[in-house]
Backbone bond lengths (Angstrom), bond angles and torsions (degrees), N, CA, C in turn:
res aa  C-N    CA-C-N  psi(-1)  N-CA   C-N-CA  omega(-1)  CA-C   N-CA-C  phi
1 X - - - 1.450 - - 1.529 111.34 -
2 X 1.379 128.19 -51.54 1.450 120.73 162.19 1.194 122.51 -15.07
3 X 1.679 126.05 -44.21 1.660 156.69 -143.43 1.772 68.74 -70.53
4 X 1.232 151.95 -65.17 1.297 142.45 -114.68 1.885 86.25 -103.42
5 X 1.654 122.73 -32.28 1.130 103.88 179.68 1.474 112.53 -93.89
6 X 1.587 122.87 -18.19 1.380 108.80 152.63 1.745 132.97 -56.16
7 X 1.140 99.97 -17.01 1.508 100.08 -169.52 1.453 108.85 -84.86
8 X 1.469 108.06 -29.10 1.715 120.59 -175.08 1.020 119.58 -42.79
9 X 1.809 129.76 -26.90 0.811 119.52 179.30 1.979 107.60 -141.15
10 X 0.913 152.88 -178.36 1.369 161.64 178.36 1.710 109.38 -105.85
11 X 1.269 98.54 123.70 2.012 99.88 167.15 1.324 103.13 -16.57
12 X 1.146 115.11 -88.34 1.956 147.58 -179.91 1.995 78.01 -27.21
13 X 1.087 126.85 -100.40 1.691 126.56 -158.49 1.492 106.64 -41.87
14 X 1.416 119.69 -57.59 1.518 101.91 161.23 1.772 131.44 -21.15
15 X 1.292 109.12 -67.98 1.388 119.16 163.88 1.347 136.22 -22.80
16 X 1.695 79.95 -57.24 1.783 103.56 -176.48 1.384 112.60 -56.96
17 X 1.440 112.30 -53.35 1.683 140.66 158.52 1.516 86.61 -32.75
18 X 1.445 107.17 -118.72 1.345 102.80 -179.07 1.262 135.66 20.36
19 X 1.456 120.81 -79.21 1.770 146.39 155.73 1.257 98.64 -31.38
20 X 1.518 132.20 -77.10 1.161 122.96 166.87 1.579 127.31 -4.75
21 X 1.064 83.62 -81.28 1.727 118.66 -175.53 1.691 99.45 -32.75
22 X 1.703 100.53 -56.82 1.391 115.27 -178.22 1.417 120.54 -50.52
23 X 0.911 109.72 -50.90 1.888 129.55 -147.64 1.722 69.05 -103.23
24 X 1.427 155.38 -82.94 1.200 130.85 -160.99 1.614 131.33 -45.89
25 X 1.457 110.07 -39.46 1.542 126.29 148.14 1.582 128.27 -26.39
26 X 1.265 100.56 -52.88 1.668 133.35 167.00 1.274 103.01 -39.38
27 X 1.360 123.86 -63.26 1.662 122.82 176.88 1.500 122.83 -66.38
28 X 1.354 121.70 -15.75 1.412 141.62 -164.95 1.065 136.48 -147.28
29 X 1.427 121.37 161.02 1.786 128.53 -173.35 1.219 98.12 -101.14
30 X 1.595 138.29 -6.09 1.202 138.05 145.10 1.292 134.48 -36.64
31 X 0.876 131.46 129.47 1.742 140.64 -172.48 2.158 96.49 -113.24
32 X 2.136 83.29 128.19 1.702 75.93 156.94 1.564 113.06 -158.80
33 X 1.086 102.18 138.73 1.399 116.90 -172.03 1.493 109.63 -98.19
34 X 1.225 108.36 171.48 1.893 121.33 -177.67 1.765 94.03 -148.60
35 X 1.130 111.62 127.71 1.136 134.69 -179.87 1.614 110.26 -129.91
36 X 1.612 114.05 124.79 1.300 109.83 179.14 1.492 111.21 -126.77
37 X 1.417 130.19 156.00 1.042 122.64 170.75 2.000 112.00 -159.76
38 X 1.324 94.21 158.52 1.626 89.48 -176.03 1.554 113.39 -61.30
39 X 1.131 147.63 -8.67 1.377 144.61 -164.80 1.358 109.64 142.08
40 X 1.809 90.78 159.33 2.143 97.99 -149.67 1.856 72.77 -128.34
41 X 1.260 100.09 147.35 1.311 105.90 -170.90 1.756 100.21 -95.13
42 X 1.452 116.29 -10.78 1.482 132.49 178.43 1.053 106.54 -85.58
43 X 1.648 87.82 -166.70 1.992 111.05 163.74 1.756 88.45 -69.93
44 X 1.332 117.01 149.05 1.419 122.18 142.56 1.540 145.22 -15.84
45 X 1.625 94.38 -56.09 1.290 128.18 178.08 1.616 112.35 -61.72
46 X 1.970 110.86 -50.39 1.395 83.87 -175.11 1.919 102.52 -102.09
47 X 1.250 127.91 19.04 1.088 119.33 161.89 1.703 108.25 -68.02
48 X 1.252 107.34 -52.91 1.290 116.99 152.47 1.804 116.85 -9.04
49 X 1.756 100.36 -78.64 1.122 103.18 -175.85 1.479 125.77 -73.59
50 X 1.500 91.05 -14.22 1.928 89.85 174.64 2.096 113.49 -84.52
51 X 1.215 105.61 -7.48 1.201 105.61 166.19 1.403 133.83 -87.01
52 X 1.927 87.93 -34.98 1.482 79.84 162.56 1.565 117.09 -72.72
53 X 1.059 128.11 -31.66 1.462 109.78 168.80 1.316 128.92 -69.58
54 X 1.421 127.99 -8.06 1.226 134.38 162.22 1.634 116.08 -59.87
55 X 1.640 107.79 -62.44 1.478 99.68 161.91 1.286 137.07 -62.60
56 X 1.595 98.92 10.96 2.059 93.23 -167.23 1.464 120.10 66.00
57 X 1.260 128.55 24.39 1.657 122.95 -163.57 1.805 88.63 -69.30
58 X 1.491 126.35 -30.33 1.348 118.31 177.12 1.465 122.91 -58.21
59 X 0.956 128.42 -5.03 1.423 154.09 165.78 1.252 119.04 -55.96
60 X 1.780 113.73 -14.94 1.753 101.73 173.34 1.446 114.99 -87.48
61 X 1.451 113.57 162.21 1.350 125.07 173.16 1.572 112.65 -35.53
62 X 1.528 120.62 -55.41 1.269 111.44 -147.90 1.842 94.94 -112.67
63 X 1.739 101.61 8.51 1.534 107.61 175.19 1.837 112.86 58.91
64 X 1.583 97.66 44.64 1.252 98.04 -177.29 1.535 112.68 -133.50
65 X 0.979 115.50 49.44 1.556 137.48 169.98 1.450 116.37 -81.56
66 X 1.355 109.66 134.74 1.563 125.64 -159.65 1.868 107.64 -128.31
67 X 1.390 124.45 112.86 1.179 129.55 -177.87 1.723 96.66 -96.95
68 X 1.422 120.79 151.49 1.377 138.07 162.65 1.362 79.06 -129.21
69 X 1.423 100.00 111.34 1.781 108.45 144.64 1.397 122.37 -121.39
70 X 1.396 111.78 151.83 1.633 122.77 -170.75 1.614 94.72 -125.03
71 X 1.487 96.83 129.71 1.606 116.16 149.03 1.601 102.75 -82.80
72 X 1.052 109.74 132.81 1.844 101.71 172.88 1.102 114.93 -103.67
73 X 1.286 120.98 -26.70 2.004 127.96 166.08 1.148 134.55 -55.28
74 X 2.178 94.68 -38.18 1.243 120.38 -176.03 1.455 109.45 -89.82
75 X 1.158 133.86 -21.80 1.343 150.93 -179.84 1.447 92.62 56.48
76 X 1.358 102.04 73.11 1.869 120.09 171.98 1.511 103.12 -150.57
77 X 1.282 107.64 148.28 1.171 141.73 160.89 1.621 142.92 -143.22
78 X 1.059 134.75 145.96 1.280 131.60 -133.72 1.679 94.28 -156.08
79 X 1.522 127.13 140.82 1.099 114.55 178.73 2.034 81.71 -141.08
80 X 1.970 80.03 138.50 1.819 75.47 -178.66 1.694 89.21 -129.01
81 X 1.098 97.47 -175.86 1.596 105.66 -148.23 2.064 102.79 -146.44
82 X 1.230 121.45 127.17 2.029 97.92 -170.78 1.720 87.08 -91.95
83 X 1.283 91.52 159.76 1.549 115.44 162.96 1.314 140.00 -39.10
84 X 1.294 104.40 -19.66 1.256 115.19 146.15 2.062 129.23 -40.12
85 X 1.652 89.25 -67.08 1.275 108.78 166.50 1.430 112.46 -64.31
86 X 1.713 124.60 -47.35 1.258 120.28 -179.54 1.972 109.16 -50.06
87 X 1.045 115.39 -55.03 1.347 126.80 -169.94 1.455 123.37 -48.96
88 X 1.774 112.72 -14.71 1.407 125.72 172.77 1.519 110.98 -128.32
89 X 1.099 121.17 16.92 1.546 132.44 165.03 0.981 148.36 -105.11
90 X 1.543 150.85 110.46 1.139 134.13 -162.78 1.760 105.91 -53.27
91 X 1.648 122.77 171.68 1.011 129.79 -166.11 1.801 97.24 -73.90
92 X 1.776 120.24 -20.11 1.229 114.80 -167.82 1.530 118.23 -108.83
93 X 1.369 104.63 14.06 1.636 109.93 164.63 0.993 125.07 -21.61
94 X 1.421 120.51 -48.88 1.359 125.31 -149.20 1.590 92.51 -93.35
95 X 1.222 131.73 -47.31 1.194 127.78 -156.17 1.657 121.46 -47.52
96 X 1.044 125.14 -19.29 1.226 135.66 179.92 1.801 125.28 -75.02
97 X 1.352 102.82 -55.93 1.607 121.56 124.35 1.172 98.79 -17.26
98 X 1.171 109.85 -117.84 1.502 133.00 -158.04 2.336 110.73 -28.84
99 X 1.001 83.40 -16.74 1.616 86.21 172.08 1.046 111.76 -117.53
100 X 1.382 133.83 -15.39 1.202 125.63 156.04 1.813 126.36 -68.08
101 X 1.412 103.69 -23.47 2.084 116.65 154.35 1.456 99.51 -75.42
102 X 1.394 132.59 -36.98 1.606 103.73 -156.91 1.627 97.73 -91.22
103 X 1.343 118.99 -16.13 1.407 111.84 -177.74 1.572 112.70 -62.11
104 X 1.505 112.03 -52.69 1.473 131.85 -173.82 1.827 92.45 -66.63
105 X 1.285 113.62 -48.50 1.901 108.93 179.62 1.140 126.41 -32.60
106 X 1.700 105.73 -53.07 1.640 130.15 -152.83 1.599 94.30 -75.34
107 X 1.606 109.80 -34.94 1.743 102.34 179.98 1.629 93.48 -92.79
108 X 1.080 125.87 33.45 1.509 100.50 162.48 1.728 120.82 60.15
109 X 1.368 98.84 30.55 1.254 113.14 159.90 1.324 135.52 -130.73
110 X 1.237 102.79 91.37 1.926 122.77 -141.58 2.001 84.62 -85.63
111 X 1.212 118.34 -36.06 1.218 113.69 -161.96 1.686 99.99 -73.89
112 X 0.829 122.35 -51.06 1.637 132.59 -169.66 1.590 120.25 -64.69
113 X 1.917 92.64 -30.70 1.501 107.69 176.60 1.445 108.40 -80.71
114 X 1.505 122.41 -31.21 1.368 105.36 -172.70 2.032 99.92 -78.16
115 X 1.203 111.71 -48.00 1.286 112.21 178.87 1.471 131.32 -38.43
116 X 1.623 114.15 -44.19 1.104 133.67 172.54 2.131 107.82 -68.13
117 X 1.403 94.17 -36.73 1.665 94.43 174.05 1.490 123.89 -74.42
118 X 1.476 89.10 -25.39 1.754 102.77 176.58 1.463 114.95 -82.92
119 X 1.505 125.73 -20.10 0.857 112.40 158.88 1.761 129.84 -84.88
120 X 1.396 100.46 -16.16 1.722 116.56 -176.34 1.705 84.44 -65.59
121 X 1.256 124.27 -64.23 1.215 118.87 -136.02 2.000 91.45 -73.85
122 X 1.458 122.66 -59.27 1.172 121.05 -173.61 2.147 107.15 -44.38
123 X 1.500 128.36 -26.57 1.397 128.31 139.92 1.410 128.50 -23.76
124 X 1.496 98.64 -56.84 1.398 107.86 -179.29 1.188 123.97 -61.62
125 X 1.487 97.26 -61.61 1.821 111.67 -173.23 1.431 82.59 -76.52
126 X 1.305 161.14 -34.25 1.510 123.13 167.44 1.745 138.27 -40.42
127 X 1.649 95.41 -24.66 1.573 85.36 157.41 1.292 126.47 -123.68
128 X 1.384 101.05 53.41 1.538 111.79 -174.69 1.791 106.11 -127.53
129 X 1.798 92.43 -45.07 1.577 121.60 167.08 1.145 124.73 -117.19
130 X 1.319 136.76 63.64 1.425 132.73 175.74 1.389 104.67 -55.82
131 X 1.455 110.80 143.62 1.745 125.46 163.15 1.168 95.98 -63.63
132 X 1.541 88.86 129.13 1.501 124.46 174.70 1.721 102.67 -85.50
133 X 1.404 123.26 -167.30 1.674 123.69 -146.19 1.666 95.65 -118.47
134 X 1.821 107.11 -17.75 1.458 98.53 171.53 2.002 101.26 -123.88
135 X 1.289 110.64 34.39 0.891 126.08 170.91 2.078 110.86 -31.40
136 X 1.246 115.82 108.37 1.687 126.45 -175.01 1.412 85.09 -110.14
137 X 1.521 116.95 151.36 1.483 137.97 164.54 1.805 84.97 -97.23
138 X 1.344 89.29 117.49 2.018 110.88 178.05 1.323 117.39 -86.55
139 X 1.679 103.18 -33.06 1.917 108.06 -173.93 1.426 78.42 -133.78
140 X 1.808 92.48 158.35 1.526 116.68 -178.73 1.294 105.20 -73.22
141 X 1.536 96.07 156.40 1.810 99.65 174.26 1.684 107.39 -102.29
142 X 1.025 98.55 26.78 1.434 96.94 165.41 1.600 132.59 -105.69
143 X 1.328 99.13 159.26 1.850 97.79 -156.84 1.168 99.55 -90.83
144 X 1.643 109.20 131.25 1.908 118.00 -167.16 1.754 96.78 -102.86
145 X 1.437 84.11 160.29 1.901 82.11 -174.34 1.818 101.00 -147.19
146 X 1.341 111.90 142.36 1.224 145.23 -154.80 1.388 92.05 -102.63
């Protein structure tokens, strides 16, 4: 069953993600991860939230760590955000994001949608969290899998 979350994406699209991740970081004290997995036995949302607490994403300084997670079975995704970020955001932050993955999703382009979201979202939290001058990457930019 894994076979379905290895396949989701290509070595090469991993990367790209990755890069993303990088070069979006670049603008911000924001942290963001991509987490994938074959299917959430929940709502989305709190598989979501039980991963981000699995990796510790609550663990940054300014508590502003951002998960994109994908069910790939369920053809769901969920992007959660810590309280940090909640505490200076309207309730609809995310939504913009969030249609910028389901647009690229719906054609079956999981690689382009997370990239394009990873860069929307590292936009966002740039004027919420600008990189600071001793700015450390706190969580890995690598994509964790379920």
């Amino acid at each position: 069953m894994q076979d379905q979350v290895e396949s989701f994406l290509t070595t090469i699209e991993e990367q790209e993600i990755v890069e993303a991740i990088r070069l979006a970081e670049d603008e911000t004290s924001g942290e963001i991860r991509v987490h994938i997995e074959r299917t959430c036995n929940d709502n989305v949302e709190a598989c979501a939230l039980q991963v981000f607490s699995v990796l510790k994403m609550n663990n940054t300084k300014h508590r502003n760590g951002v998960l994109i997670y994908v069910a790939v079975d369920d053809h769901k995704f969920s992007i959660y955000g810590d309280e940090g970020i909640n505490k200076v955001v309207p309730k609809t932050f995310w939504d913009d994001t969030k249609t910028v993955i389901e647009t690229h999703f719906k054609n079956a382009n999981f690689k382009q949608g997370l990239v394009d979201g990873i860069l929307h979202a590292g936009q966002q939290l740039k004027k919420h969290f600008p990189v600071e001058d001793n700015n450390t990457n706190e969580l890995s930019n690598t994509i964790s899998k379920g």
